[in-house]
N, C-alpha and C positions, 0 to 999 in steps of 0.2 A: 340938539343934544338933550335937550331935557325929555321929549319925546323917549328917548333910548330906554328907560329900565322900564316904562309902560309895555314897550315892547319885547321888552326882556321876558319881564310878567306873563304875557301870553303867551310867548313863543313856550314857556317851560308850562306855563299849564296846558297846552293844547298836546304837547308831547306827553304828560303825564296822564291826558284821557284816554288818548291814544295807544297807552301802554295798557291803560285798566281795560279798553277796547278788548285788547288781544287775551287779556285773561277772559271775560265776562262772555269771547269766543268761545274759546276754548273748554266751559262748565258748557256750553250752551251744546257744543258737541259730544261732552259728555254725557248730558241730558237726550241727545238723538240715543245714542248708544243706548243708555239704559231703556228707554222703548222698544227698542229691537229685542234686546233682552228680556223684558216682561213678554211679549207677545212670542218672543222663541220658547221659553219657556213653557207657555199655556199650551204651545201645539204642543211640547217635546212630553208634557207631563200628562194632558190630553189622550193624546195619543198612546202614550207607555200604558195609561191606566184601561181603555178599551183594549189593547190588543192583551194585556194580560186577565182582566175581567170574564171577557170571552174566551181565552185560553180556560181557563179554570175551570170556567163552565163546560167547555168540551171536554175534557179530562174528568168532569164527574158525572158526565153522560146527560146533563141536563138539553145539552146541545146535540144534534146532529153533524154540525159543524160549524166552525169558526173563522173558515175562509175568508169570505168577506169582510167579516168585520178586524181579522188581523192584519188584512192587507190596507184598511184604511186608517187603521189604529199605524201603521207600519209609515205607510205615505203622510199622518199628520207629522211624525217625529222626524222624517226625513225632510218635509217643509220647514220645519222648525230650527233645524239642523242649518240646511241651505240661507235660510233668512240669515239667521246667526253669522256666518260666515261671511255672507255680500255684506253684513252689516259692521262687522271687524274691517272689512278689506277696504270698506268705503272712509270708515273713521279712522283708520291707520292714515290714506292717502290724505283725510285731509287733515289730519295735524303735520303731517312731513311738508305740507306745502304751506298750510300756519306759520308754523319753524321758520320754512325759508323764508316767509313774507317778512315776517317779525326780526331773522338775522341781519337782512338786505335793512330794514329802516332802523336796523338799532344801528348795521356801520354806516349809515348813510347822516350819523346823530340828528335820524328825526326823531328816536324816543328814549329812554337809558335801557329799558330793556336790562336792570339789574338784577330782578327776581327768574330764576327760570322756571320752564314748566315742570311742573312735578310728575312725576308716574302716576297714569291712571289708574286707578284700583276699578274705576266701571270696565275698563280692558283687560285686565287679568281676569275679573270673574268672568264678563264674556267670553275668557280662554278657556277657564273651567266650564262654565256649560256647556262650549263646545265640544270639549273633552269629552263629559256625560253622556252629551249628545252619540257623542261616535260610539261608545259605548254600549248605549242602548239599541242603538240601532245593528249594531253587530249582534246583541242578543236577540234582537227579535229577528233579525234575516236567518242567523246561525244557528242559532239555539248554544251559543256556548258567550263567555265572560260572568262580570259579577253581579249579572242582572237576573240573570236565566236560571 
């Protein structure tokens, strides 16, 4: 008996790392996310600026043509684009499966599981660049939107 609240003690501290476990996850995946996001970025901004750079220059005749280089400027922004994308759809699948692990041990009372997860703000903006992204890359295929 007297054993008992020693093991009281741990059983609720080991639950309560447990729970900070799942947050300290969870930033950690947001931290993948925002990488994704810097390097989609550099292609998406990369790329806008060569194919419009070289656009300009063709249009003020300094250039013969711009071909090649709007078609790579064109392929970084669409790399950029794609990265962004796998990289939403990767960090969406693994907080839903976060979620479940953490709902399955909060009813199982291995942890309290009282605070929940908040909305990612590194995932909306990833929504937004993506956005920009589609964007851009519409103006550069098309020549029409609010980039062109």
């Amino acid at each position: 008996m007297g054993n008992q609240p020693a093991r009281d003690v741990a059983t609720e501290q080991s639950a309560r790392r447990t729970g900070m476990s799942f947050q300290r996850t969870r930033m950690s995946a947001d931290r993948t996310l925002m990488s994704v996001i810097r390097t989609s970025l550099s292609l998406i901004g990369f790329g806008f600026t060569i194919f419009q750079v070289f656009q300009k220059l063709y249009e003020a005749e300094v250039l013969k043509s711009a071909h090649a280089a709007g078609n790579f400027g064109k392929a970084l922004v669409l790399l950029g684009v794609v990265m962004l994308a796998v990289g939403i759809g990767y960090h969406v699948s693994f907080m839903v499966e976060l979620r479940r692990l953490r709902a399955a041990m909060r009813n199982d009372a291995l942890i309290h599981g009282e605070t929940g997860f908040p909305v990612s703000l590194t995932l909306i903006v990833a929504f937004l660049l993506l956005t920009i992204g589609l964007f851009a890359i519409v103006s550069m295929v098309f020549g029409a939107g609010p980039f062109h």
